[in-house]
N, C-alpha and C positions, 0 to 999 in steps of 0.2 A: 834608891828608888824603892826594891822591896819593902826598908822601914816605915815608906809613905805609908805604901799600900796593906801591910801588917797594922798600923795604926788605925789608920782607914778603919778594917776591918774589926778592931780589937773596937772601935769607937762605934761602929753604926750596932754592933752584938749588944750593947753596953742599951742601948737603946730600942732595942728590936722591939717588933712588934708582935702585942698579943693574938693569937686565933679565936677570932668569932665564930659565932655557928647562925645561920640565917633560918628566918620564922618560911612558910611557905606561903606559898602565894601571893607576895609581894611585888608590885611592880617595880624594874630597875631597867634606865638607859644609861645610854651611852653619856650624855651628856646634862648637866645640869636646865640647862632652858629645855630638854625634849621633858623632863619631870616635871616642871615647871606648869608644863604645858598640859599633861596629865593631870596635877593636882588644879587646873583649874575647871575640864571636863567633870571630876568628881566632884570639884564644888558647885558646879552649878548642876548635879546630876542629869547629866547628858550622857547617857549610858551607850547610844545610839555612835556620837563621835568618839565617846571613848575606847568600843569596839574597834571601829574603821583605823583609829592612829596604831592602836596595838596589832594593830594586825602587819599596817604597814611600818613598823618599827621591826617587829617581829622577821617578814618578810628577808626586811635590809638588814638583817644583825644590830639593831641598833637597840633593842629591849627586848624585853618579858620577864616573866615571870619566876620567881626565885622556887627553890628546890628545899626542903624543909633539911636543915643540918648542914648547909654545904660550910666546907670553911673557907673565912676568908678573911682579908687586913683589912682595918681601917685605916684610910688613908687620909681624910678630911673632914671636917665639921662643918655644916654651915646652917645655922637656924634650924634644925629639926632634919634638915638634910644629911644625908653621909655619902664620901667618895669612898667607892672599898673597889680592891683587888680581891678574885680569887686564888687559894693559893695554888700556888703552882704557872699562874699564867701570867702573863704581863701586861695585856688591857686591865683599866679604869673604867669601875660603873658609877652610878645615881641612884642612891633609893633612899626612902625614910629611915629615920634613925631606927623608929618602932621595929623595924623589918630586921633587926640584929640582936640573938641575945646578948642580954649584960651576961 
């Protein structure tokens, strides 16, 4: 059983993930439709409901806004979307790709 978990380990190392560092100011939730939901507020510049979600996003832990340098993994791709972890913690966010440097 150690050899599993020694492989295990020698295998997911082999494959680790790089550290990113995030732009500021960036919107990120919890979940992919709560972003979704956002980029549709900004597309139709409704600034008024865009405040009101962020606030109650905000409120419930559920978003806000990014911190210029933080680090953190990319976890997922999806159409200009990215799932990232910060490092150190074990929740999953939502934010634009743009919102990560290369």
């Amino acid at each position: 059983m150690k050899k599993i978990i020694i492989m295990f380990l020698l295998s997911v190392s082999i494959f680790a993930a790089e550290i990113k560092k995030t732009k500021s100011d960036y919107i990120f939730t919890r979940t992919k439709e709560q972003l979704e939901k956002v980029m549709l507020f900004v597309r139709d510049n409704d600034v008024e409901a865009l405040d009101k979600y962020m606030q109650l996003l905000q409120a419930s832990n559920q978003g806000g806004y990014l911190k210029e340098n933080a680090e953190v993994y990319v976890e997922d791709y999806d159409w200009g979307l990215i799932k990232f972890r910060a490092k150190g913690t074990t929740m999953s966010w939502w934010t634009v790709s743009e919102a990560v440097k290369k």
